[in-house]
Structures are given as structure tokens and as C-alpha cells.
N, C-alpha and C positions, 0 to 999 in steps of 0.2 A: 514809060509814063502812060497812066489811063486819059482818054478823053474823059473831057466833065461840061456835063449839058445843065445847063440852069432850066428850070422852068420861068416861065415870064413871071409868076409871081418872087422865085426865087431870085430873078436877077431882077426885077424891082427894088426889092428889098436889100440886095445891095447896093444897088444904086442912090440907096439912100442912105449909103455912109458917106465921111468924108474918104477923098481916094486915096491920102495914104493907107488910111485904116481900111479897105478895100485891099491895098495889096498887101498889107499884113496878115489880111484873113486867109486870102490867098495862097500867099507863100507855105500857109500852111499844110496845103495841100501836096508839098513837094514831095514827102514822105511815104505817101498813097501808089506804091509798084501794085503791080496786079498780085504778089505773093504778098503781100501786108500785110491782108487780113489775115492770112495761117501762121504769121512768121510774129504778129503782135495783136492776138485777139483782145488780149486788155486795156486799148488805144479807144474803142467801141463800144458803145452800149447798140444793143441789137434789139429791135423793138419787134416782134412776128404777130401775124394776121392769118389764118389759112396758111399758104402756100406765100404770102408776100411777105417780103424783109425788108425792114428800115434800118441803118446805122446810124447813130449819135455820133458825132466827130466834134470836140470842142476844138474851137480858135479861138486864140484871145476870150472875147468878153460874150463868144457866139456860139452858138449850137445851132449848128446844120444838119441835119437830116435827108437822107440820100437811100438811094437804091444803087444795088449794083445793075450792070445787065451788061451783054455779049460785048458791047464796045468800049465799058468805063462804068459813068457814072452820074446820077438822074439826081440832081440837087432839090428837094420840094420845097424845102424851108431854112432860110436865115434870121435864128432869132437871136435877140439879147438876149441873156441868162434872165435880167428881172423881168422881161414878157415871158419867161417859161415859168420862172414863181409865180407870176399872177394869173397864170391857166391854171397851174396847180390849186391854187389860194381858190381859182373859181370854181373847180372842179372838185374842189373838198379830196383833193390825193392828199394824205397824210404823208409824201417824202416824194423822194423822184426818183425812185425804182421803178424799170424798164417796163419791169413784171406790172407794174401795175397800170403803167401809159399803155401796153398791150392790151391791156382787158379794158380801156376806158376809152367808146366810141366817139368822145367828144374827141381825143386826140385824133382818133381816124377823121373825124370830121374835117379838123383844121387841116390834115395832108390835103383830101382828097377837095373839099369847097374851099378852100383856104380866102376865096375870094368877100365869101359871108362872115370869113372870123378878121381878116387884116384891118378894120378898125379897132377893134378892144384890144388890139398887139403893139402899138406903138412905145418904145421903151419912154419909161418916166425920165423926167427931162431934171 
């Protein structure tokens, strides 16, 4: 089993589910061995920057986004699917191909400041 580090915006944002639906997102992480990625690279969308890699992992109704590194697992972001239509919808991305969140700094933005983008993110009620 990998460790898995939330960042405080990350585990924010969970924190602001209900908790069963919290350990259903969860649960879905059971499947994540350290050989995963090799053994199911079609589980992942892979987002690259220079030398840096982001993973897509859906749960349920969520898209989290993560980095690997030496211990596990660096959580940046838990969004609902309709907060990632509405970046897209903002960001005039014509679909939500990896290829093109990679080449589009407003997504780097939300990883890296995530704390300037978490009000326009809140799922539609």
C-alpha cells in the first residue's frame, strides 16, 4: 500500500464532503500498489509540465489529481467532475484532453495557487 499525503487544500476539499462519500472516494484508492501504474496505465490520465507529472484518478463523481514521489502519494486537488467542466467552459478547452490541460497555465495555476482559484470551484448545488 502507498502512503497518501493530502495537501491542506486537498484535504479541505475533502472535508467538505459528506463522510460517507469521503470514504467512498477513499476506498477508491485501494487499488493504487506502487506497480499500478505499469501494470494499468489506462486507470490515469497523465498531465506533464517540464520534468513534473500529474495523474487524473476518477472516484465516483471526483477527479483528483496527484503526483507520485519516493514515499506514495501528493494529493493537490479534489474536484467534482462539473467544477472541472466549468474551468474547462472558462478556459475555452474545447474537450478534456490531458494534451491540452498540459499546455493550458491556467490549469498549472489551479495546482500550484489553488488557493486564488478555490472560490470559482465550488460544485453547482
Amino acid at each position: 500500500m502507498m502512503q497518501i499525503v493530502f495537501t491542506p487544500v486537498s484535504s479541505a476539499e475533502m472535508s467538505q464532503l459528506p463522510k460517507l462519500l469521503q470514504l467512498e472516494v477513499l476506498d477508491q484508492f485501494h487499488v493504487l500498489t506502487p506497480n499500478f501504474f505499469e501494470e494499468h496505465p489506462d486507470h490515469f490520465g497523465v498531465i506533464t509540465q517540464g520534468d513534473r507529472t500529474l495523474y487524473r484518478f476518477r472516484a465516483k463523481e471526483y477527479r483528483i489529481y496527484f503526483e507520485k514521489n519516493a514515499t506514495g502519494l501528493t494529493v493537490h486537488r479534489v474536484l467534482h467532475k462539473n467544477t472541472l467542466r466549468d474551468f474547462f467552459f472558462r478556459s475555452s478547452l474545447p474537450g478534456l484532453e490531458d494534451e491540452q490541460l498540459q499546455q493550458n497555465p491556467q490549469f498549472w495555476k489551479m495546482i500550484d495557487d489553488p488557493e486564488k482559484t478555490r472560490s470559482k470551484e465550488e460544485p453547482p448545488s
